[in-house]
N, C-alpha and C positions, 0 to 999 in steps of 0.2 A: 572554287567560286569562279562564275565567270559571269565577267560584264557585258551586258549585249545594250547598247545604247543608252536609254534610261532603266532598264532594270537589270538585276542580277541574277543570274540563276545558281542556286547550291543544289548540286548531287542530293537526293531525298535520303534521309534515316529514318529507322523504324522507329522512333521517336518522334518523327514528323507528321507518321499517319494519321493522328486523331485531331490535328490542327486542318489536315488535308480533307481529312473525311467531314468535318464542321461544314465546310464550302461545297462540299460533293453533295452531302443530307439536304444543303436549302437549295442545291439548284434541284434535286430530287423534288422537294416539297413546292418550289414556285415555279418552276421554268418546266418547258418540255424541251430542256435540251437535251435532258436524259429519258430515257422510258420506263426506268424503274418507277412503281407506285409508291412506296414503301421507303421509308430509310433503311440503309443499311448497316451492320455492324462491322467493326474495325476487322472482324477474322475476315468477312467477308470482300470488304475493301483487301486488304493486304493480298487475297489471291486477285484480284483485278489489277493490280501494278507489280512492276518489278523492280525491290530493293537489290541494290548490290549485285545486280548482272549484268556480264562482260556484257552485252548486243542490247536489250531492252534498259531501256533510262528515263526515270523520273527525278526531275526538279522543281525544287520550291522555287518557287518566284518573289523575288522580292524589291519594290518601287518604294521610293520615297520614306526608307529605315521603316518598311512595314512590308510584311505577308502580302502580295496581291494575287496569288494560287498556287495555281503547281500544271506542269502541263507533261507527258509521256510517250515514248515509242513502247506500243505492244505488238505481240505476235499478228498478223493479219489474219492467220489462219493457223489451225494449232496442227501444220502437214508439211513435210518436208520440200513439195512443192509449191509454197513460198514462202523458201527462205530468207529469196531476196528480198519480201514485201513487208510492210512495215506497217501498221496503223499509229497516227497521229492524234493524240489528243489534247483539250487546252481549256483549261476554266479559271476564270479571273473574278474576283470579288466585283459588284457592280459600280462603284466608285473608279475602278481601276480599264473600265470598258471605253469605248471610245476615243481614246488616247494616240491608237498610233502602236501600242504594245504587242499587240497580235502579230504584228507584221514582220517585226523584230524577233519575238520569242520563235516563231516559225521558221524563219530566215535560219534561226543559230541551232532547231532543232533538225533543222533540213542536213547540215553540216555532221552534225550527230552522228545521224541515221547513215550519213554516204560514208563518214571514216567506220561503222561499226561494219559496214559487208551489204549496206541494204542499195538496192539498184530502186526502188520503188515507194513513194507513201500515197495512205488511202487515207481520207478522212470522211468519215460517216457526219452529216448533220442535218439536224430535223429543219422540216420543211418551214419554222417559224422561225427559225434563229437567223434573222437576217442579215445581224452583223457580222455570223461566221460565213455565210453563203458570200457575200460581198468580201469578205477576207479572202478567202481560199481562192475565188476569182480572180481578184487584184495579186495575188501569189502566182499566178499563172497554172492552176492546177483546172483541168480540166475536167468536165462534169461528165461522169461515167454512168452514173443510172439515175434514177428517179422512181422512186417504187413510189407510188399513189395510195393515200389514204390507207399502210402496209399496219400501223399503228394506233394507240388510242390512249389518252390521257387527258383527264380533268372534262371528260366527255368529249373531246374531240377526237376527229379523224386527220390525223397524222403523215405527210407526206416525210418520207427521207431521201437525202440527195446523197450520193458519193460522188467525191471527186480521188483524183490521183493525176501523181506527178512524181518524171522520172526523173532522177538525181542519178545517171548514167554519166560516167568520166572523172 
């Protein structure tokens, strides 16, 4: 367990996935902050995170003696030429948003990621999630692309921004 200001993060167990995947399925169905149409099933989650490895880590998030998500380091890219690069991910139940939590949870994920071997994190976010865009900003991570209208969900056309930031020393 580790306390990162107001919340806690616990290392995730395979026992955690279908608590994790609940919050993954309704931002699937309400939000474009993901681009899957469809919910997805637990076999399918479990290959999108990584349980119990030494370099990629997923934790449960937990505010106020409750679940408030789970956030991730995944492969950037599945090639030996970035090894050092890291993707960041982070989803929080909506009662749990605007808090201040983000800032935090990233902060101690940032920490993660530079003791595991990683020199770099990238985080992908659609062009309407504006609280993650203003997050990652105020993180000081800089905005690396903007692919225009690359996607499509609930009928719209879909902007995604990447940013990245180097956790070098």
């Amino acid at each position: 367990m580790n306390h990162i200001g107001t919340v806690e993060l616990v290392e995730a167990e395979v026992d955690d996935l279908r608590a994790m995947l609940a919050l993954y399925n309704d931002h699937i169905a309400h939000t474009t902050a993901l681009f899957d149409h469809e919910e997805i099933d637990v076999e399918e989650f479990k290959n999108r995170l990584y349980i119990h490895n030494d370099r990629y880590k997923t934790f449960c998030i937990y505010a106020d003696n409750e679940t408030a998500g789970f956030c991730f380091l995944s492969p950037f890219r599945k090639k030996i030429a970035y090894d050092k690069t890291v993707e960041i991910g982070l989803y929080l139940k909506p009662q749990f948003t605007g808090q201040g939590l983000g800032g935090e949870i990233v902060n101690y994920m940032e920490i993660v990621a530079k003791t595991n071997g990683f020199e770099m994190l990238v985080a992908s976010v659609s062009g309407e999630n504006l609280p993650s865009i203003k997050l990652f900003r105020k993180l000081n991570y800089e905005q690396c692309s903007h692919y225009k209208a690359i996607a499509t969900k609930f009928g719209r056309k879909l902007d995604i921004f990447d940013f990245q930031k180097a956790i070098l020393g």
